[in-house]
Phi, psi and omega in degrees: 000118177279357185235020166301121197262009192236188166210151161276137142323183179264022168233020188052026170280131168293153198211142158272137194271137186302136167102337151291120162303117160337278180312322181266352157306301183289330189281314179295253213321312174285339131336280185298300182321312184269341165294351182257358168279319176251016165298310183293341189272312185265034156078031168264016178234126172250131143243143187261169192266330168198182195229176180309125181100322185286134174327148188207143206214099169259150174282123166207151180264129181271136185269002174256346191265331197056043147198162183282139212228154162244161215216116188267164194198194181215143192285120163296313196216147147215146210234133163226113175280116206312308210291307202277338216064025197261108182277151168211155200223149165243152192243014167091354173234329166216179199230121157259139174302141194276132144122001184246312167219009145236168210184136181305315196248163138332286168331276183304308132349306190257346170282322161312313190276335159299328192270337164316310196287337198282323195274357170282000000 
């Protein structure tokens, strides 16, 4: 973001970026705080679960195993539908529900597939 006037520290405290006026800082941050309050009040701010590039851990059923195995990838695409709020991510072969049949860690991946076997 390029017109960003703060930073985080290494303990992640917001910080005014050097050469910014205190005051004209606070007045610009608060400014920007309410266009993204109300970008967020008129259902125009998404935040995704993840971005282009990030690791991605999908459920699919393997047909030599005849059974669901998870398979790491790298995210392609990600898509969010307004009407249902249903995020779905591609891994460049397929396209998945984001928390359903893909996921950030492993871990949670091998936990969908225990809960697939539990609901059989």
């Amino acid at each position: 973001m390029e017109n960003r006037w703060t930073f985080r520290d290494v303990n992640g405290v917001a910080q005014v970026k050097a050469g910014y006026c205190e005051q004209a800082a606070y007045l610009g941050s608060i400014q920007r705080l309410a266009d993204y309050e109300d970008l967020e009040e008129q259902g125009q701010l998404v935040a995704l679960p993840c971005k282009m590039g990030d690791d991605v851990f999908s459920v699919h059923w393997d047909i030599k195993s005849q059974k669901y195995i998870v398979r790491a990838g790298k995210v392609k695409n990600v898509r969010f539908d307004l009407m249902d709020g249903i995020v779905t991510v591609s891994d460049d072969e397929n396209y998945y529900t984001f928390g359903k049949g893909a996921f950030l860690t492993r871990i949670e991946a091998k936990a969908a597939l225990v809960g697939e076997k539990e609901e059989k």
